[in-house]
N, C-alpha and C positions, 0 to 999 in steps of 0.2 A: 536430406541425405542422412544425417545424426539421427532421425525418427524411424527411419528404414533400415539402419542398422541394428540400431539398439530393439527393437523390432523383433530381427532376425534372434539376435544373439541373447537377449534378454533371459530364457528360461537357465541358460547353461550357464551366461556367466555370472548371477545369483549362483547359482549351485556351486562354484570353485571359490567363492568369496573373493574373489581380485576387485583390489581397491581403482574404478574408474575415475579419473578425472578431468572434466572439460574444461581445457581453456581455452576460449572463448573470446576471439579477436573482431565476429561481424560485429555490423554498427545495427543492429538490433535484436529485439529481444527471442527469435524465432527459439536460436537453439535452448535460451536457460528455461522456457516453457516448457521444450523438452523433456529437459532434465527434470524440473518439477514435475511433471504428468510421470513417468517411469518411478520418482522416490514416493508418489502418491500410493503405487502399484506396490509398493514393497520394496525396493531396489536400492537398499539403504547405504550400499556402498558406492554410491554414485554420486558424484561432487561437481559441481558449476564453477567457477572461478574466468569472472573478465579478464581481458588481456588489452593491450596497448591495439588497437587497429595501425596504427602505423610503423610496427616494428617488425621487421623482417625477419624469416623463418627464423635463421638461426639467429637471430639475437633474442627472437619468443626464447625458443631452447634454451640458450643460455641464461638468459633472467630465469626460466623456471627452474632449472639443475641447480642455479646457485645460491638460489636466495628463497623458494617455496620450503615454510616447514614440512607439510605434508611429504613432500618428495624427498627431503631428507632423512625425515623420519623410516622411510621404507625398504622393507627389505630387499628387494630389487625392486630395479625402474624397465619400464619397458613404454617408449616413446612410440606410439600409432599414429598416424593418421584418421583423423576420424571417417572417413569413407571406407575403412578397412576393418573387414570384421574379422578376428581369429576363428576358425573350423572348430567345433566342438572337438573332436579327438585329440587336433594339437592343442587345445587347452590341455585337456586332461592330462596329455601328456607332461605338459610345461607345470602343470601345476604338482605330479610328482617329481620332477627336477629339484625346481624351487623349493621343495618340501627338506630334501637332503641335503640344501644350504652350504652345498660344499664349491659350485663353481662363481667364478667370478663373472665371466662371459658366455651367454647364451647363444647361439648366432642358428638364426634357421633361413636352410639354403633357398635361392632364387631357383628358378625354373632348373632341373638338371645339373643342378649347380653341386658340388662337393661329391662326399664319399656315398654309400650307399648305406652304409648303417652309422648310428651313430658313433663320432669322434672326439674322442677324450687327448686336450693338449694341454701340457704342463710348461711349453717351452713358448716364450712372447717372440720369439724372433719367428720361429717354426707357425706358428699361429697365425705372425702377419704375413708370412710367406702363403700360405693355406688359406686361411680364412677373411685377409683384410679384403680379399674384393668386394665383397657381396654390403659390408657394411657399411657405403656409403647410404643407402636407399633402405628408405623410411621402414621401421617394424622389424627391422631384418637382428636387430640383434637387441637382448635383453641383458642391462646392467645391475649386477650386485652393488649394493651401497657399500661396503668395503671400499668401493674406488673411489667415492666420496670424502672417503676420511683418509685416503693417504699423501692426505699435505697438498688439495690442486692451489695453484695460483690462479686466482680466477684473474689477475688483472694479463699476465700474462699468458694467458690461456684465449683469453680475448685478442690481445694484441698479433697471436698466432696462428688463428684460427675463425677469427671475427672478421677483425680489424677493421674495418666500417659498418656502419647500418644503411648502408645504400648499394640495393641491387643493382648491377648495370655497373657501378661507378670505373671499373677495373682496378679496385682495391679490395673490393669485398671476396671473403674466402664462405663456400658453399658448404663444405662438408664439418662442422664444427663436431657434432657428435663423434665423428672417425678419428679426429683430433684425439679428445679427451680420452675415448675408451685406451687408445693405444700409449697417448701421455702417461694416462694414471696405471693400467698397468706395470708398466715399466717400475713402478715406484714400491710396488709387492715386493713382499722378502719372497714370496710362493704366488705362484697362479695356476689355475686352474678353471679351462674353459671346454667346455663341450659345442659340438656342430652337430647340429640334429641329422640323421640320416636323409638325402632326397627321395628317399621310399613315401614318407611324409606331405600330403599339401598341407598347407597351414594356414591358407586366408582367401578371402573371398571380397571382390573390390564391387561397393555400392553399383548400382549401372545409375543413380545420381552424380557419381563421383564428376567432379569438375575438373578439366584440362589446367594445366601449368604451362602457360604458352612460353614463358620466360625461357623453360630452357630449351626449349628451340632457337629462339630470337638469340640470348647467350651462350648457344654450344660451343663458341672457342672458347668462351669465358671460362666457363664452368667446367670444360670440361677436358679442355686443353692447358688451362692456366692453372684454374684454382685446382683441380685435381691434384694436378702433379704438385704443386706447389706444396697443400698439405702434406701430401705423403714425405717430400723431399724436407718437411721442416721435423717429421717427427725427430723424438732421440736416437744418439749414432748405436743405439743401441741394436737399431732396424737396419740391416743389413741387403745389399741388392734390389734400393727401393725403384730404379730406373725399370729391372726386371718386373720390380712387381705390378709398376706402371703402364708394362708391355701389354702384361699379360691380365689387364683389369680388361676392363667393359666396353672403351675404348676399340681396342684391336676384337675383341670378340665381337661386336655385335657390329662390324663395322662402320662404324662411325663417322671415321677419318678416312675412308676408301675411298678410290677413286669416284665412284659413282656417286656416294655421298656427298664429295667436295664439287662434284659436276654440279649437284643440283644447290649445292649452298652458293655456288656462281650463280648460277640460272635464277637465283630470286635474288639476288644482292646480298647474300653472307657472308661470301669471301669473295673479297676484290686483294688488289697489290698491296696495299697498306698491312689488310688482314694478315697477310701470306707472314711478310715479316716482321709484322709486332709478337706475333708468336713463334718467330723461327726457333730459336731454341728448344721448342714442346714438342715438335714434328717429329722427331726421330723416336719420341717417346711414344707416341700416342697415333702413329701409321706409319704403314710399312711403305709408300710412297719418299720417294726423296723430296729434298726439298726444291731442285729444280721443276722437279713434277709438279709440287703445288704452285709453284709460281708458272710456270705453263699455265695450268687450270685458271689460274686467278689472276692473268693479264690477257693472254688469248684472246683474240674475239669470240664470240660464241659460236661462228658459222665455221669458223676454224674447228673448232673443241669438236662443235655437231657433228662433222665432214669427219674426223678422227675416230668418236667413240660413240656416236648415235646419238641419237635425243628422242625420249618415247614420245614426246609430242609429235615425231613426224610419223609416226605407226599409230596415231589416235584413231584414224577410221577404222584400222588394223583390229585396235582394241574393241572396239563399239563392236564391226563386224562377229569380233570371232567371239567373246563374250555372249552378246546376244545370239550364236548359233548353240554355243555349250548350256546355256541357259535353259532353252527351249527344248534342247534335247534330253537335259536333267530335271523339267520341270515335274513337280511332284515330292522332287526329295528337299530335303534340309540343307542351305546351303553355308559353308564356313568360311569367310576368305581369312588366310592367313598370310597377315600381313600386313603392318598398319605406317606405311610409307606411300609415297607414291603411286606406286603400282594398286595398293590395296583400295585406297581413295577412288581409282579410275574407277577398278572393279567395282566397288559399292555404288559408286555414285549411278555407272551404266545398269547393274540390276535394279536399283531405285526408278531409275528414268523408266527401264522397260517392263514398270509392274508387280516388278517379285521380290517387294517392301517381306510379302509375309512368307517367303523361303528362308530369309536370312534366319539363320539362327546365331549369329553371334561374329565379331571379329575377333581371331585367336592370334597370337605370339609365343614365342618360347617363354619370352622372360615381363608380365606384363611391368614391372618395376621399372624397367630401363626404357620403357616405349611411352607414347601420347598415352593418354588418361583415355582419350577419346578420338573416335575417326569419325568425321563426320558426323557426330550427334551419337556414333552407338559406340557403347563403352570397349573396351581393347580388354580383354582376359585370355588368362591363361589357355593352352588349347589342350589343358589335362581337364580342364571345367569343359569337355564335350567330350570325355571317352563313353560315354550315353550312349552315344551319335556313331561311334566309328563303324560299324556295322550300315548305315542308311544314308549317313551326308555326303554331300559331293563337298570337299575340300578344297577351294582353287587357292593355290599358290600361288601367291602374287608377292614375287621378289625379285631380284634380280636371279638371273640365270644359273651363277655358281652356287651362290644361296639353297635356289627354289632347290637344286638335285640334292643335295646335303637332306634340306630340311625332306625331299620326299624318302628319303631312307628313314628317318628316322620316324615317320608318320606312317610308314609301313610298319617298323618296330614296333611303334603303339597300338598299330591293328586297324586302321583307317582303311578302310576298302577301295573306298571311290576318291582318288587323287588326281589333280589334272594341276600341271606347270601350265600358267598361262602365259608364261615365254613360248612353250613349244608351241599352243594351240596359234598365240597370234602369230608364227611364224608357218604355222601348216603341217606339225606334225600331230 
């Protein structure tokens, strides 16, 4: 993945001189050969540096923010993922930002996410009101070292935002960078942050990239606990953080909706116990009461099923009507969007019935906030197919209020050929 990257991105980003550095947590030696073979190539700005294999995301992060000279020394930091390559134009762009040395905070937006041009903010309350959603996830925002030097406590920056190295434990806090950027702001006499316009894409995810299955298996965790928890510990200087907790990624992308909690029952996610070791996060982070979730998560299932459906009992439904829109579309490029449930079935029944080589890709609105991967083929963005919107058949594989939302809006993009495969497996 690192070699496919660097690969892609190698001529451009020599040309903007941005200082690359890998730190480098496998247990062997694949990626520093890498690295080696590209500084062979000329790519002098590009740096190997081991890491602990046993240290969890964010306590990598935090060892590296607080204690690497390199990264102190520079003039902004901008933490990637290495499966993640920035788009040549949003470099150029970022690199005459960074050139005018005047903001503190860079932040480029998730799928549709923010204003349309670019956003100049002065005020940290207005900023976290505006801009803190998007910067829990990886790449999303680029820090000036100015924030470096105003006074962090790294012991109690830890204790606030760390607070264990063990994923799972239900102590550990997920989002440590959101922490820090919005701590050390606060501590500027002046700030000054810009939000790149969503006219912009700005990155392209490896189709090596590898799943993160943890935060599935931990979605109350991380994202009913630790979430809130961060925001709710920043300083009182952040004002209507329970709002801004509404109105993050959580409630957008349904998360915590009915349907979704149907299916975290249906595999063992949320039982009784779940329901109320998180009661307090519920009002935060879905629009369900909290009688509703304990419904969902004591109920029997035959109960729940008989009440709100279960698409396993429409599976021949699916196979059927899939396999009839298949045959009828055969010839074009196919896109399912949608990388849940529903998207799974669809991929899996065009794989079954042959048409491995129609797919052209799994899209989502926001690929940041979804699986890495469905099924073995990588999850991107569905602006990485406007190629396509003229020729692909589209299936929309979401739940029902979803699928109509998202088909307005894939009208808007210019997508011709769209089909809700709610409506098809129910017969319209």
């Amino acid at each position: 993945m690192v070699e496919e990257v660097l690969k892609y991105t190698f001529e451009y980003y020599t040309q903007y001189k941005f200082k690359v550095i890998y730190f480098d947590s496998s247990i062997n030696n694949a990626t520093k050969r890498v690295i080696e073979s590209y500084q062979r190539l000329g790519y002098q700005n590009l740096v190997w540096k081991p890491m602990d294999s046993n240290l969890c995301l964010d306590r990598k992060t935090f060892e590296i923010i607080s204690k690497d000279n390199d990264i102190r020394s520079a003039y902004y930091i901008w933490f990637i993922n290495d499966s993640i390559a920035i788009l040549k134009d949003a470099l150029a762009k970022i690199a005459l930002i960074v050139q005018e040395k005047r903001y503190d905070l860079i932040r480029l937006p998730a799928s549709g996410e923010g204003k349309k041009e670019d956003y100049v903010c002065e005020d940290i309350n207005e900023w976290f009101q505006i801009c803190s959603k998007g910067m829990a996830h990886m790449a999303s925002t680029i820090m000036r070292s100015t924030l470096l030097k105003a006074d962090p406590d790294w012991n109690e920056l830890y204790r606030k935002y760390v607070v264990t190295d063990t994923i799972g434990d239900g102590r550990h806090e997920y989002f440590f960078t959101l922490g820090l950027y919005l701590e050390q702001i606060a501590k500027l006499n002046r700030f000054s942050g810009i939000m790149i316009g969503k006219h912009m894409q700005w990155r392209r995810d490896s189709p090596y990239k590898k799943g993160k299955s943890y935060w599935n298996d931990l979605v109350f965790e991380v994202w009913a606990r630790s979430y809130c928890d961060t925001i709710l510990k920043l300083p009182d200087c952040y004002t209507k953080k329970e709002e801004v907790i509404r109105h993050s990624d959580n409630i957008v992308y349904g998360r915590f909706e009915r349907q979704s909690m149907l299916q975290y029952r249906r595999c063992s996610l949320l039982t009784k116990a779940v329901a109320l070791k998180y009661e307090k996060y519920w009002e935060m982070v879905s629009t369900l009461t909290f009688d509703e979730i304990m419904k969902i998560a004591s109920e029997p299932l035959e109960v729940l099923t008989a009440q709100y459906g279960d698409i396993r009992t429409v599976h021949s439904d699916w196979e059927e009507n899939v396999e009839k829109l298949a045959i009828r579309l055969r010839g074009k490029p196919f896109i399912i969007f949608g990388a849940g449930m529903y998207g799974s079935y669809v991929l899996k029944k065009l794989l079954q019935d042959g048409f491995a080589n129609s797919i052209a890709g799994i899209a989502v609105s926001d690929p940041a906030v979804n699986l890495d991967f469905l099924d073995g083929y990588p999850v991107q963005s569905i602006s990485d197919f406007l190629n396509l919107k003229e020729d692909a058949a589209v299936f929309i594989s979401t739940l029902p209020d979803i699928g109509a939302e998202i088909d307005k809006i894939l009208e808007k993009m210019g997508f011709k050929n769209r089909y809700l495969i709610f409506e098809e497996i129910n017969g319209k």
